[in-house]
PDB file of N, CA, C and O in Angstrom:
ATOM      1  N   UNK A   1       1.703  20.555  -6.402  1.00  0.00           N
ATOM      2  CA  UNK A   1       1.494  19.654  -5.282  1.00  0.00           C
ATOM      3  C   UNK A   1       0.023  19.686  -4.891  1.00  0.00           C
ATOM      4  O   UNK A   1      -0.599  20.734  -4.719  1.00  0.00           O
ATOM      5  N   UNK A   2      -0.526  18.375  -4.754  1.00  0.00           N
ATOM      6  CA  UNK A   2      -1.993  18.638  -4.328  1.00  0.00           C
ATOM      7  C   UNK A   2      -2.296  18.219  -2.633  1.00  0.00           C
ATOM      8  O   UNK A   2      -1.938  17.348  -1.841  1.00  0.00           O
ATOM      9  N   UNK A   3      -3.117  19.333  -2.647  1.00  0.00           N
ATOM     10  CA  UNK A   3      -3.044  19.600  -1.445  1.00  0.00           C
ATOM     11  C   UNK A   3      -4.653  19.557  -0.218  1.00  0.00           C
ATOM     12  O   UNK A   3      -5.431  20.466  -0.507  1.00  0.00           O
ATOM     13  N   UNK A   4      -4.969  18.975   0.569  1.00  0.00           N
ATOM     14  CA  UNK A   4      -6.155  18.771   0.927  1.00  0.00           C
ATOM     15  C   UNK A   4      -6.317  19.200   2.358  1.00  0.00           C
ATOM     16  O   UNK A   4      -5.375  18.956   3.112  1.00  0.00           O
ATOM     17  N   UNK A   5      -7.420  19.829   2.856  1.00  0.00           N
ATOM     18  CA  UNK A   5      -7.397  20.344   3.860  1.00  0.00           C
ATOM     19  C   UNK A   5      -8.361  19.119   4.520  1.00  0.00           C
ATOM     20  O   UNK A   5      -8.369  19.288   5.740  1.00  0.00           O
ATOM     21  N   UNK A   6      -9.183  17.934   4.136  1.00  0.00           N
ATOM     22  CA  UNK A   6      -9.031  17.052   4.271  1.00  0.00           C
ATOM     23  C   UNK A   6      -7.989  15.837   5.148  1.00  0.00           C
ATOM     24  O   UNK A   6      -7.144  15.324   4.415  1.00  0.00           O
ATOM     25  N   UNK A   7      -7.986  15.313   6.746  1.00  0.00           N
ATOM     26  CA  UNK A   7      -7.031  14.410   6.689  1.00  0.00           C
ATOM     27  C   UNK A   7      -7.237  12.847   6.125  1.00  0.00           C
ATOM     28  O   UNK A   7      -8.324  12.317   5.897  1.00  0.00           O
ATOM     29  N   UNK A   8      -5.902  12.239   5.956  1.00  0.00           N
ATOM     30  CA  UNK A   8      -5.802  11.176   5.394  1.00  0.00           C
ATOM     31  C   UNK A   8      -6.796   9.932   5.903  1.00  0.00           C
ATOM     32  O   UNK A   8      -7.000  10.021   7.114  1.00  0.00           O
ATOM     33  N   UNK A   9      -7.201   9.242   5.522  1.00  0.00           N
ATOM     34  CA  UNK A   9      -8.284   8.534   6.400  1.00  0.00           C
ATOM     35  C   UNK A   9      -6.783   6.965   6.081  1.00  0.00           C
ATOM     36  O   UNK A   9      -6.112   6.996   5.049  1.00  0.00           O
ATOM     37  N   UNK A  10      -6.616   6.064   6.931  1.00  0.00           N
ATOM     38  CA  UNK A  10      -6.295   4.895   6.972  1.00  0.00           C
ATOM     39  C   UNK A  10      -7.064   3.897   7.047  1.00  0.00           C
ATOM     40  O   UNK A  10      -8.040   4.080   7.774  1.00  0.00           O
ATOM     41  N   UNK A  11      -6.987   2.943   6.580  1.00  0.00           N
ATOM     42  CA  UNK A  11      -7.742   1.634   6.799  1.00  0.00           C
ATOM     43  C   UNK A  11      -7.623   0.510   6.117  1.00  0.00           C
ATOM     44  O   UNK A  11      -8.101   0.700   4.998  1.00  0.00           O
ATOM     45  N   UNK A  12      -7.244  -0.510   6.228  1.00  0.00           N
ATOM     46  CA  UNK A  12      -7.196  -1.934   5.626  1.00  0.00           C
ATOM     47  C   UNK A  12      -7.310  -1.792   4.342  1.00  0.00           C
ATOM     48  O   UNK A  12      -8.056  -0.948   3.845  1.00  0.00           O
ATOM     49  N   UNK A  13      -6.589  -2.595   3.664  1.00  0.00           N
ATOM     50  CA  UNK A  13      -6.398  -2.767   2.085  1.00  0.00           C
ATOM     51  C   UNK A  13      -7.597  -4.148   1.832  1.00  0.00           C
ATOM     52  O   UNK A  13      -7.517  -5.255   2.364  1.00  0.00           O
ATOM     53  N   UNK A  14      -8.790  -3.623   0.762  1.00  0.00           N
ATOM     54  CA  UNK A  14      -9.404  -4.317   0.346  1.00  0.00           C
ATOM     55  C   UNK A  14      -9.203  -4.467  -1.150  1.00  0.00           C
ATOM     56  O   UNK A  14      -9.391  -3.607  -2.010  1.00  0.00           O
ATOM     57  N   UNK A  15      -8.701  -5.975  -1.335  1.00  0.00           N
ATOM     58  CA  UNK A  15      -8.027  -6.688  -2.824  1.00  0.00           C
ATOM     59  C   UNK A  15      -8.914  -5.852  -3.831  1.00  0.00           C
ATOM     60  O   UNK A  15      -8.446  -4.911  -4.472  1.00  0.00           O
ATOM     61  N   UNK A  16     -10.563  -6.372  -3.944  1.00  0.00           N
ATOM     62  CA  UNK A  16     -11.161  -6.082  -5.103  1.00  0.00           C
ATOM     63  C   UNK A  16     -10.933  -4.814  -5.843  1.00  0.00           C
ATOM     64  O   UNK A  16     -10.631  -4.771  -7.036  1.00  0.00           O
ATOM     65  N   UNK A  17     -11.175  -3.261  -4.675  1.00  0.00           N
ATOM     66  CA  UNK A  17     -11.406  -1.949  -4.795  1.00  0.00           C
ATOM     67  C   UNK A  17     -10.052  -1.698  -5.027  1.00  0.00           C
ATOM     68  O   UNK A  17      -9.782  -1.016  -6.016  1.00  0.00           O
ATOM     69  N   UNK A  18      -9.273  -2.049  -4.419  1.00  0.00           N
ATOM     70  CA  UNK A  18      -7.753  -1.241  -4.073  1.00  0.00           C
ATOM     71  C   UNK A  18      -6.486  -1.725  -4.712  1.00  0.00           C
ATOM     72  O   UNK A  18      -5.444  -1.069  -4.710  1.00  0.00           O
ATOM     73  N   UNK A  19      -6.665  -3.193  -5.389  1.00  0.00           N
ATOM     74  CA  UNK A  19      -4.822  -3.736  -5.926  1.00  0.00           C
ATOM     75  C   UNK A  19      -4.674  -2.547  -7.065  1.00  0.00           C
ATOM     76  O   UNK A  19      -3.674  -1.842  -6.932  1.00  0.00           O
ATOM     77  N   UNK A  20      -5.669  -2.206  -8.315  1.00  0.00           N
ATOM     78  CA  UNK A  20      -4.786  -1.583  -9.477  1.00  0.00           C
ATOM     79  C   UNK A  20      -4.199  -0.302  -8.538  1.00  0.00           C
ATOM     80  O   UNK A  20      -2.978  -0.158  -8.596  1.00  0.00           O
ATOM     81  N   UNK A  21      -4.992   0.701  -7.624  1.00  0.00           N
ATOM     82  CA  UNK A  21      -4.505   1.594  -7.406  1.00  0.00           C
ATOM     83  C   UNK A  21      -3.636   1.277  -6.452  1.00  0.00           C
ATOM     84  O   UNK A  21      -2.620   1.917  -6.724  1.00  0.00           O
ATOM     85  N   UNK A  22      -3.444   0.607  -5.414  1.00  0.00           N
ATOM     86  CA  UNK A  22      -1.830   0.720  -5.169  1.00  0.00           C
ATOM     87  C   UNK A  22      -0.471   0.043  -5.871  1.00  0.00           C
ATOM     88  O   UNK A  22       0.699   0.311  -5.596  1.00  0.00           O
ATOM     89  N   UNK A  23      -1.098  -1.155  -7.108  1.00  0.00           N
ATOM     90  CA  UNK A  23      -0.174  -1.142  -7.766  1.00  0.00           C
ATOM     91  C   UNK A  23       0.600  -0.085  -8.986  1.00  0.00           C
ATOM     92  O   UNK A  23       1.700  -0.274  -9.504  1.00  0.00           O
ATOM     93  N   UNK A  24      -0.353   1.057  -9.241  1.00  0.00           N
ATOM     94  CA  UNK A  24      -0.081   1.846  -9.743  1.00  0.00           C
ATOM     95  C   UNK A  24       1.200   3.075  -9.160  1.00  0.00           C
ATOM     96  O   UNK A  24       2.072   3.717  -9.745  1.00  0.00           O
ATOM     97  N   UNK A  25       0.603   2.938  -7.251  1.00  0.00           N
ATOM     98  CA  UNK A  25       1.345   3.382  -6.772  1.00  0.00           C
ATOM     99  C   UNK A  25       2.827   3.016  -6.633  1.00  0.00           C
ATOM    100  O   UNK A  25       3.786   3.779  -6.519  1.00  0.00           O
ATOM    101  N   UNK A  26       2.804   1.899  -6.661  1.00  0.00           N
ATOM    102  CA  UNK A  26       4.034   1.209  -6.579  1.00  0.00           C
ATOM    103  C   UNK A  26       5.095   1.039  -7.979  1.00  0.00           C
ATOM    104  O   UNK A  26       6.289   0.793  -8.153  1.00  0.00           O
ATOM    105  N   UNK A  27       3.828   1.343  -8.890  1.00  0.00           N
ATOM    106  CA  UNK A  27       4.832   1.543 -10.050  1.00  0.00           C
ATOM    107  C   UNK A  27       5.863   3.267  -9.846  1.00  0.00           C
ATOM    108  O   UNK A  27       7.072   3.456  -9.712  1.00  0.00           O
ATOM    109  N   UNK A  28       4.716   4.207  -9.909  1.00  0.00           N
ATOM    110  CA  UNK A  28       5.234   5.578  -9.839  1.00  0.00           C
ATOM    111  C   UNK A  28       6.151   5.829  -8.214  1.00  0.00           C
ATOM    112  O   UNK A  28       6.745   6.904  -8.136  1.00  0.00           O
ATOM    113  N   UNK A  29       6.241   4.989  -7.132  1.00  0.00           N
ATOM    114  CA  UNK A  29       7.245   5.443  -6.287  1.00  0.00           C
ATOM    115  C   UNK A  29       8.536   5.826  -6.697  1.00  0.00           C
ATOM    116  O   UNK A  29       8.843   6.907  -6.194  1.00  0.00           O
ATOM    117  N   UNK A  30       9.344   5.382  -7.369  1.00  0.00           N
ATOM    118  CA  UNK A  30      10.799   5.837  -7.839  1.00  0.00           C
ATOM    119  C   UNK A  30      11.385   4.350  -7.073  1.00  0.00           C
ATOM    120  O   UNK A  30      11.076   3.182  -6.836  1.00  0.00           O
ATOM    121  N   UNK A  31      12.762   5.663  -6.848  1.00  0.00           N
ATOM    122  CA  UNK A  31      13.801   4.105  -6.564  1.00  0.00           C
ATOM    123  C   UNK A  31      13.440   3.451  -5.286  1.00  0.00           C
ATOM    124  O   UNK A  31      12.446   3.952  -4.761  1.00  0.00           O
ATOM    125  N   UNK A  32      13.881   2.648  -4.762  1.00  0.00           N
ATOM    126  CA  UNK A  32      13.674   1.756  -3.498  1.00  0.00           C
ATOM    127  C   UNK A  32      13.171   0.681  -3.367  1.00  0.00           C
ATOM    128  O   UNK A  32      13.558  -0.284  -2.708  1.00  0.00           O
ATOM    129  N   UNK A  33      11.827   0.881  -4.319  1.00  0.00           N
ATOM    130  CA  UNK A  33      10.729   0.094  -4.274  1.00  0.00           C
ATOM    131  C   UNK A  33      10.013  -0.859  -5.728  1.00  0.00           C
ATOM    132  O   UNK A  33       9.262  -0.572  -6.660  1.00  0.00           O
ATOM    133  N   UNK A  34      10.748  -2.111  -5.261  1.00  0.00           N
ATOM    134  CA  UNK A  34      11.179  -3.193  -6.376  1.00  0.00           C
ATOM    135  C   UNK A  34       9.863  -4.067  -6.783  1.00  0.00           C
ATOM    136  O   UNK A  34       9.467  -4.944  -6.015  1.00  0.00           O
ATOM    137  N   UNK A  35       9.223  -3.810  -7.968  1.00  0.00           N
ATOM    138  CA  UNK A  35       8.234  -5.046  -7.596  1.00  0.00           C
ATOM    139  C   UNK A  35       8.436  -5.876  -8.123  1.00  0.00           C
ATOM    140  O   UNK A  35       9.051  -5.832  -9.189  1.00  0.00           O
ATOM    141  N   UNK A  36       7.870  -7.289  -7.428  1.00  0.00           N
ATOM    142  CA  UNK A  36       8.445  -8.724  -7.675  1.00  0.00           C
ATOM    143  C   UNK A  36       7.281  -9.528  -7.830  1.00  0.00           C
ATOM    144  O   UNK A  36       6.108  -9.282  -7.546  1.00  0.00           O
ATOM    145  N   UNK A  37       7.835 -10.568  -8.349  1.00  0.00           N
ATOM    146  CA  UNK A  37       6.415 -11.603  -8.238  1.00  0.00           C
ATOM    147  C   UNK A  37       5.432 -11.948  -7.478  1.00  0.00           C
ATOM    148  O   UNK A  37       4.297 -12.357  -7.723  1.00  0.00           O
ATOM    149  N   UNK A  38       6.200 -11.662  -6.191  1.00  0.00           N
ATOM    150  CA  UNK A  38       5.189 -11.541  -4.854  1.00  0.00           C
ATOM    151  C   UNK A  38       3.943 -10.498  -4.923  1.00  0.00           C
ATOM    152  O   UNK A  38       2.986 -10.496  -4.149  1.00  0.00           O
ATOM    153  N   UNK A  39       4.182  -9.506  -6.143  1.00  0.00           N
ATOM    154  CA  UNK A  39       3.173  -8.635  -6.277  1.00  0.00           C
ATOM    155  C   UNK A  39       1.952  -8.882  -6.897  1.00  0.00           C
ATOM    156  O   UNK A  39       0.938  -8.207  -6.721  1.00  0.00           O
ATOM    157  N   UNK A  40       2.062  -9.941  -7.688  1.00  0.00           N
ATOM    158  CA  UNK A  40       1.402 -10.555  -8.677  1.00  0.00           C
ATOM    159  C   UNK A  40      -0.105 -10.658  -7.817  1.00  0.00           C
ATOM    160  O   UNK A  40      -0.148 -11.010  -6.639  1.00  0.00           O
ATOM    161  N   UNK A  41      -1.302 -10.293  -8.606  1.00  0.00           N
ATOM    162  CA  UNK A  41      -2.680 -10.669  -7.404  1.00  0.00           C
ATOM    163  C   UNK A  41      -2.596 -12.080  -6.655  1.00  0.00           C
ATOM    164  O   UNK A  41      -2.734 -12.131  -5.432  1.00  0.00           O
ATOM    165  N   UNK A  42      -2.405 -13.030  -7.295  1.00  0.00           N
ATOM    166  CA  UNK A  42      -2.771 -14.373  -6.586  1.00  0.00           C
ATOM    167  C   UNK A  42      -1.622 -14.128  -5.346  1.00  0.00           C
ATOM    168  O   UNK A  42      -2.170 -14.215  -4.248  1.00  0.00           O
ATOM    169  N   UNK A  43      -0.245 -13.859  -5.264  1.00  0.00           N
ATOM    170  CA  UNK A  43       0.687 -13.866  -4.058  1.00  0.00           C
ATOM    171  C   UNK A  43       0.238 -12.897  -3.299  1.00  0.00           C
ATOM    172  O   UNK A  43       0.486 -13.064  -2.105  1.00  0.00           O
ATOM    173  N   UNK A  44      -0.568 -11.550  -3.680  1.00  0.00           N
ATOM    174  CA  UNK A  44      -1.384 -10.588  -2.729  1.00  0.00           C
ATOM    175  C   UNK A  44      -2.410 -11.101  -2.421  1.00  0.00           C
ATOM    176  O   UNK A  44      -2.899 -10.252  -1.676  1.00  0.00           O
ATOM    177  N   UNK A  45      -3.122 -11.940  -2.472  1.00  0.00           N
ATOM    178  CA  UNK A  45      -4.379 -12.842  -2.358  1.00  0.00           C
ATOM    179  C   UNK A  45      -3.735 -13.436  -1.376  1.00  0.00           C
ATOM    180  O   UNK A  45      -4.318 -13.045  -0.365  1.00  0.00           O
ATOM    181  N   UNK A  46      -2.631 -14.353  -0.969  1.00  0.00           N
ATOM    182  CA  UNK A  46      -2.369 -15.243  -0.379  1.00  0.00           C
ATOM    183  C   UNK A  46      -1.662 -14.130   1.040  1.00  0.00           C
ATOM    184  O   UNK A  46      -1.846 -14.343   2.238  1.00  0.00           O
ATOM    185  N   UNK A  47      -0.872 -12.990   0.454  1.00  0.00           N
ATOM    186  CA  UNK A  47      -0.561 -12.221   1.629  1.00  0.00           C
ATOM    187  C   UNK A  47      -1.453 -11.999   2.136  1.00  0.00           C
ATOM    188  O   UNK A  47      -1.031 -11.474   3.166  1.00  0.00           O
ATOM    189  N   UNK A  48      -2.987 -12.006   2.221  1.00  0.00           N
ATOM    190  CA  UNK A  48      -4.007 -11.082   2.818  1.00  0.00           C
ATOM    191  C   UNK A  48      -4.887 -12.100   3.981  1.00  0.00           C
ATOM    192  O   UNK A  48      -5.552 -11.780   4.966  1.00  0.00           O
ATOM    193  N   UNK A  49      -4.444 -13.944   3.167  1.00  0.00           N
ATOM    194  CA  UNK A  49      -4.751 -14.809   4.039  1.00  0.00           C
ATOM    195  C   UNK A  49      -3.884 -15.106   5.321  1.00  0.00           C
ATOM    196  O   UNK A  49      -4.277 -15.536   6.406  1.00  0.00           O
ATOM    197  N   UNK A  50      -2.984 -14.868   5.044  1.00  0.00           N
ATOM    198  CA  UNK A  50      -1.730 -14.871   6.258  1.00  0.00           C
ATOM    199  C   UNK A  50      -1.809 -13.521   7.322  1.00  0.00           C
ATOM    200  O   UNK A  50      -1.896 -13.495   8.550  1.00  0.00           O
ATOM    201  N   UNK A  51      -1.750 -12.590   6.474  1.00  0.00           N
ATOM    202  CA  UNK A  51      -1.203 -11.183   7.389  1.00  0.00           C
ATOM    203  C   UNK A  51      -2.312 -10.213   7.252  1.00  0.00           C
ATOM    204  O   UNK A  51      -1.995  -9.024   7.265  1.00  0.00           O
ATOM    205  N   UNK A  52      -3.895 -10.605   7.088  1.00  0.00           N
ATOM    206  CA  UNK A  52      -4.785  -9.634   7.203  1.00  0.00           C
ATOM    207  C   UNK A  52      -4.265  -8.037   7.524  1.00  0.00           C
ATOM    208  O   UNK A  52      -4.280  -7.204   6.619  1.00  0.00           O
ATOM    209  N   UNK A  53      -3.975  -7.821   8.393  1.00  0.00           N
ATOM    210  CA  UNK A  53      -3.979  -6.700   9.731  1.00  0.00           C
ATOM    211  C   UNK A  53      -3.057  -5.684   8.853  1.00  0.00           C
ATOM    212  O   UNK A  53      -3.303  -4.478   8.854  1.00  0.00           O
ATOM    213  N   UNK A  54      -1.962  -6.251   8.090  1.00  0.00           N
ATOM    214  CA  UNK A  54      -0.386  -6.032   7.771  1.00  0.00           C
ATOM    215  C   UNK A  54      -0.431  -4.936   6.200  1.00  0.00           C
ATOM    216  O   UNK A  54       0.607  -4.556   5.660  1.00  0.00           O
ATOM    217  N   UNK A  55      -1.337  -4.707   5.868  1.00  0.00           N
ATOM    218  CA  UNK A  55      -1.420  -4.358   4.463  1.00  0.00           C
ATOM    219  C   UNK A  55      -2.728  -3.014   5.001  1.00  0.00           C
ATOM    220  O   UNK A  55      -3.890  -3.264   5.321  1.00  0.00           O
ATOM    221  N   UNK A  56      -1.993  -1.457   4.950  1.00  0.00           N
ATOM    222  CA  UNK A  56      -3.027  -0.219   4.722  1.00  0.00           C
ATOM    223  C   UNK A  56      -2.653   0.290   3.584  1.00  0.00           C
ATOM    224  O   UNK A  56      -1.744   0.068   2.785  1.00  0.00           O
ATOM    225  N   UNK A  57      -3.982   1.392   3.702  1.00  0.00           N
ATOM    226  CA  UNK A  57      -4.144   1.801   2.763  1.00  0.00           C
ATOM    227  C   UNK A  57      -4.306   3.539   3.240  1.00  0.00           C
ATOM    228  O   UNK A  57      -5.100   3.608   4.178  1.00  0.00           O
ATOM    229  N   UNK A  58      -3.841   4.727   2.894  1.00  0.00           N
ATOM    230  CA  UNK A  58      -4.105   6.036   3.325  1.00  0.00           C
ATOM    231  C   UNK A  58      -5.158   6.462   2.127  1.00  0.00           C
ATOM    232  O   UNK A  58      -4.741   5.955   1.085  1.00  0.00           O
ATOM    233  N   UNK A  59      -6.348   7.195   1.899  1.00  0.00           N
ATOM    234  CA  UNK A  59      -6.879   7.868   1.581  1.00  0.00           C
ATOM    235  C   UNK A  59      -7.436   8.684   1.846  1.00  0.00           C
ATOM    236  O   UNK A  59      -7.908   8.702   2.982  1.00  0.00           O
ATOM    237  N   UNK A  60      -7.758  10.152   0.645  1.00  0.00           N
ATOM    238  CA  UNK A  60      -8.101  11.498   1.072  1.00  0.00           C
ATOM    239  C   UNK A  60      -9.445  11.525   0.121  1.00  0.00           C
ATOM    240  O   UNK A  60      -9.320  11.274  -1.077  1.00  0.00           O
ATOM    241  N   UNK A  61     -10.656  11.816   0.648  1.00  0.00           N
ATOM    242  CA  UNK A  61     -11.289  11.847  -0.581  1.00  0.00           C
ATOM    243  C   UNK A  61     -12.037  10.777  -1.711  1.00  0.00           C
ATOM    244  O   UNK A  61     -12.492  10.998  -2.833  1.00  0.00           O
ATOM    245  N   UNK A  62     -11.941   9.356  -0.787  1.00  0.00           N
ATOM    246  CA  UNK A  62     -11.481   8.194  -1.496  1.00  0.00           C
ATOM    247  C   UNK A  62     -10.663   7.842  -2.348  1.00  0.00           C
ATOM    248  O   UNK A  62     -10.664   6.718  -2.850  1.00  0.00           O
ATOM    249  N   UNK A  63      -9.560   9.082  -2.731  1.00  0.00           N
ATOM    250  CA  UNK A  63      -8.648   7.980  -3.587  1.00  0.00           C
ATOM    251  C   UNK A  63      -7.191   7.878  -2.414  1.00  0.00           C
ATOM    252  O   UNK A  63      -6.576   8.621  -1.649  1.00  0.00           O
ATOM    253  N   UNK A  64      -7.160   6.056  -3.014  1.00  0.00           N
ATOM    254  CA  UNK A  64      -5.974   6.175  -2.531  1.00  0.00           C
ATOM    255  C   UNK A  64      -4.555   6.907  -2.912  1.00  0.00           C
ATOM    256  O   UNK A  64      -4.164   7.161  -4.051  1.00  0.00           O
ATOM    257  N   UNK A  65      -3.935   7.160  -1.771  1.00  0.00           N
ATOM    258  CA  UNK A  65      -3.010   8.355  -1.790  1.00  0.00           C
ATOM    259  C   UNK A  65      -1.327   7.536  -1.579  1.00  0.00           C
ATOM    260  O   UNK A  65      -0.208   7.905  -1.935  1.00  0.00           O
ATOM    261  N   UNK A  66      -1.850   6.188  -0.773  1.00  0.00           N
ATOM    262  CA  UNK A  66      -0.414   6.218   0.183  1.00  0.00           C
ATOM    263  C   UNK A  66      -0.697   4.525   0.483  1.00  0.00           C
ATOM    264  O   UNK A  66      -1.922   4.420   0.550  1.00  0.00           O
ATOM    265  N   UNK A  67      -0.123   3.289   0.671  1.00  0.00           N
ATOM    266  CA  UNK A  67       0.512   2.205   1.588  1.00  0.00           C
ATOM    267  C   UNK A  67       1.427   2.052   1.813  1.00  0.00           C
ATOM    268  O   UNK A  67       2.506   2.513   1.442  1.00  0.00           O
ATOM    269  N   UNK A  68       0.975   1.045   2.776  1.00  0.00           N
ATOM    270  CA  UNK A  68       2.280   0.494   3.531  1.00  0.00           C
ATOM    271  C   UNK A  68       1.667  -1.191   3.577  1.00  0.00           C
ATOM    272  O   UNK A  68       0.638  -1.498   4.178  1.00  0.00           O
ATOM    273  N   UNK A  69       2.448  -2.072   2.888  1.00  0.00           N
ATOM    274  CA  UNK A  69       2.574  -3.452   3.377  1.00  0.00           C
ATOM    275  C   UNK A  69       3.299  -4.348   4.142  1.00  0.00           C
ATOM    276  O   UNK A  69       4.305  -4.762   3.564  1.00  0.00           O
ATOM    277  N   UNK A  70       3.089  -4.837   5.398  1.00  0.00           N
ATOM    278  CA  UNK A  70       4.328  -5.237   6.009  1.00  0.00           C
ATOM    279  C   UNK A  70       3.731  -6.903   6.329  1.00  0.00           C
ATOM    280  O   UNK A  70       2.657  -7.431   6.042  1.00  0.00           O
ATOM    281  N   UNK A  71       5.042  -7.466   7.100  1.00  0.00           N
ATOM    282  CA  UNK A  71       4.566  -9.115   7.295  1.00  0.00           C
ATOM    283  C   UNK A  71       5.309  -9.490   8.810  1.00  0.00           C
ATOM    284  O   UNK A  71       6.189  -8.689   9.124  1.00  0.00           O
ATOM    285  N   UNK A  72       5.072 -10.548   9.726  1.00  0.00           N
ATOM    286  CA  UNK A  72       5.414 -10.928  10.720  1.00  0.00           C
ATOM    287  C   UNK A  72       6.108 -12.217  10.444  1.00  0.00           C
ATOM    288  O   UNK A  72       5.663 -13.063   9.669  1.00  0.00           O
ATOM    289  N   UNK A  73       7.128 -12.317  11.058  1.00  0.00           N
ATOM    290  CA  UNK A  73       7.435 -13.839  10.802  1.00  0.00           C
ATOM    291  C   UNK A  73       7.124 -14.564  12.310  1.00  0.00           C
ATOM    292  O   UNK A  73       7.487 -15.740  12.304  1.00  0.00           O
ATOM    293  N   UNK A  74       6.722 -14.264  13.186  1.00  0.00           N
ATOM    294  CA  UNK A  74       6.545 -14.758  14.593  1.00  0.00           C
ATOM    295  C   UNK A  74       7.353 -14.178  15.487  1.00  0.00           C
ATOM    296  O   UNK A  74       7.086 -13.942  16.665  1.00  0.00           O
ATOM    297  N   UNK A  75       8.455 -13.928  14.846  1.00  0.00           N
ATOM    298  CA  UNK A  75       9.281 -12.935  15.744  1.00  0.00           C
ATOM    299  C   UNK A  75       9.897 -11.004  15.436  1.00  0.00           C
ATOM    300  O   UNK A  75      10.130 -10.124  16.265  1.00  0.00           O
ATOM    301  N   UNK A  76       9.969 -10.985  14.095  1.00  0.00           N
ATOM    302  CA  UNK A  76      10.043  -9.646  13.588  1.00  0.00           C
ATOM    303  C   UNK A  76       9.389  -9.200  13.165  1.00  0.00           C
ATOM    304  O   UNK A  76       8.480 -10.005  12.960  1.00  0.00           O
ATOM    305  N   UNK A  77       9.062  -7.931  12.672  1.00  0.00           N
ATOM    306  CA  UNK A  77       7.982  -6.863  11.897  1.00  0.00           C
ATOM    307  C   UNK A  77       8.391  -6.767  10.397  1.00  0.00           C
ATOM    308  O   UNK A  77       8.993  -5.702  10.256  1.00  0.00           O
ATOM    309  N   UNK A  78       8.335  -7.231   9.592  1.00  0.00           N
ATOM    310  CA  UNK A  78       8.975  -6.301   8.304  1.00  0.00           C
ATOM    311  C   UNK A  78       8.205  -5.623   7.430  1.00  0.00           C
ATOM    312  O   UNK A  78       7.200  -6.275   7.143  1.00  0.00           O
ATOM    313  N   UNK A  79       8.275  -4.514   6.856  1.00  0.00           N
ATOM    314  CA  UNK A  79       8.400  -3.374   6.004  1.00  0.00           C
ATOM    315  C   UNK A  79       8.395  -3.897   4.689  1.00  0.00           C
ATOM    316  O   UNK A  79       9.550  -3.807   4.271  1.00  0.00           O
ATOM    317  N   UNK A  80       7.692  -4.375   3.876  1.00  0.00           N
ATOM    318  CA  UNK A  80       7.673  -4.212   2.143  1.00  0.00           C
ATOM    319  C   UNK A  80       7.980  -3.725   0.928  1.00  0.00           C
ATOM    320  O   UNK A  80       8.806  -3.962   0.047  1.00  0.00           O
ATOM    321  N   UNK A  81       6.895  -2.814   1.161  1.00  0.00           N
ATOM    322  CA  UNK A  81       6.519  -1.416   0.657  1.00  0.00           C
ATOM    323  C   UNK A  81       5.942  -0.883   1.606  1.00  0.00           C
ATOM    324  O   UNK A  81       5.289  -1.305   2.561  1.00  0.00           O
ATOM    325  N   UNK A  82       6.354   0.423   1.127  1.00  0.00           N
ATOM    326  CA  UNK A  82       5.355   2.048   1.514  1.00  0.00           C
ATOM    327  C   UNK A  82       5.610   2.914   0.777  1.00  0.00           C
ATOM    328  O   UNK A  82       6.742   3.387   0.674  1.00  0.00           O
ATOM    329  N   UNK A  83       4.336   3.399  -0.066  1.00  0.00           N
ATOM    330  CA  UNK A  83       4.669   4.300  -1.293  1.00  0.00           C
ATOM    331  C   UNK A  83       3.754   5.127  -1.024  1.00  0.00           C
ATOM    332  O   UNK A  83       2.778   4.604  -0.487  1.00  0.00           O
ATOM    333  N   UNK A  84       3.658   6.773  -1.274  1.00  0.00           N
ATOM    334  CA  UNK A  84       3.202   7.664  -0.745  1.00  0.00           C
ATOM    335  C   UNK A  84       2.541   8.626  -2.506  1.00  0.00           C
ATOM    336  O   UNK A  84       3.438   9.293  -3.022  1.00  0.00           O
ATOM    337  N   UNK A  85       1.662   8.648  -2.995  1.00  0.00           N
ATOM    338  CA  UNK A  85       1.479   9.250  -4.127  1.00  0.00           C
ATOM    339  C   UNK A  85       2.479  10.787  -4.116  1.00  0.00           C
ATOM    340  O   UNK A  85       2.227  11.556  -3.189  1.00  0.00           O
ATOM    341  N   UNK A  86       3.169  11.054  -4.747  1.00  0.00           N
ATOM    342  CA  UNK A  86       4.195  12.468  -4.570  1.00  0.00           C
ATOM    343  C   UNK A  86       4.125  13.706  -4.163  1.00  0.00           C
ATOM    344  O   UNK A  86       4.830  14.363  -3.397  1.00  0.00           O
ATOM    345  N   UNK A  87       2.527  14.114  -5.195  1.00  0.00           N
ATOM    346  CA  UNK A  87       2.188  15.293  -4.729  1.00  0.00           C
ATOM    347  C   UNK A  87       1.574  15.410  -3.494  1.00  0.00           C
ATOM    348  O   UNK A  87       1.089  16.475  -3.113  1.00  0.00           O
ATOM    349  N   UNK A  88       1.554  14.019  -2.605  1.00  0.00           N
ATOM    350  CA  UNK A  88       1.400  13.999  -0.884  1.00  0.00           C
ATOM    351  C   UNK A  88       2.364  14.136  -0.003  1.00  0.00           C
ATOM    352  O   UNK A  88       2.323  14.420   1.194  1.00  0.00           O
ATOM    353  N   UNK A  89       3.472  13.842  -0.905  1.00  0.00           N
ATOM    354  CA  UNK A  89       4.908  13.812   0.048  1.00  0.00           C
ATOM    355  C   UNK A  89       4.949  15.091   0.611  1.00  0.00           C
ATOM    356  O   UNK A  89       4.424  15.983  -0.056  1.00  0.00           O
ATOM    357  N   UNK A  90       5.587  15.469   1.974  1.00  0.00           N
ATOM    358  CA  UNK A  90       5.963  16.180   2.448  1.00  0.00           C
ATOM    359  C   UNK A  90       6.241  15.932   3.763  1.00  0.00           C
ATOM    360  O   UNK A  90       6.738  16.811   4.466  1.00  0.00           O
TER     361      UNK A  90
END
C-alpha cells in the first residue's frame, strides 16, 4: 500500500494534463464503475462545457490518485464516477 505523509491536494479536472490518468483510473477501479461512451474525450469535452465545477481531481505529489465526476440536472446532484487509485484506499 502506498502511503504518503503528504495530504491529498483536490482541484478541478484539467482535460489536457488529466483525461489518460483518470481514465486509467477508471479502468483499474473494479466493479461498479462502467465506462461508457460518455467517457469518450469529445463527451468529456462537452461535460466540462456544461458542468465545469462537477469533475475533481485528488492528487498527492502530482499524480493523480483519486476522482469524482458528478452532474446537476437543475434539480438533483448526481454521482458518476469516483475512483480512488487502491493502494490509497483506506
Amino acid at each position: 500500500m502506498k502511503t504518503s505523509k503528504d495530504p491529498a491536494r483536490i482541484r478541478p479536472f484539467q482535460f489536457h494534463g488529466d483525461y489518460h490518468s483518470v481514465y486509467r483510473l477508471w479502468e483499474e477501479a473494479g466493479q461498479g464503475l462502467h465506462i461508457r461512451r460518455s467517457d469518450r474525450p469529445d463527451e468529456i469535452q462537452k461535460k466540462l462545457q456544461r458542468d465545469p465545477d462537477l469533475f475533481l481531481v485528488a492528487e498527492v505529489n502530482e499524480e493523480i490518485i483519486g476522482n469524482v465526476l458528478g452532474g446537476f440536472d437543475g434539480h438533483r446532484g448526481i454521482m458518476y464516477h469516483l475512483a480512488v487509485d487502491g493502494s490509497y484506499r483506506r
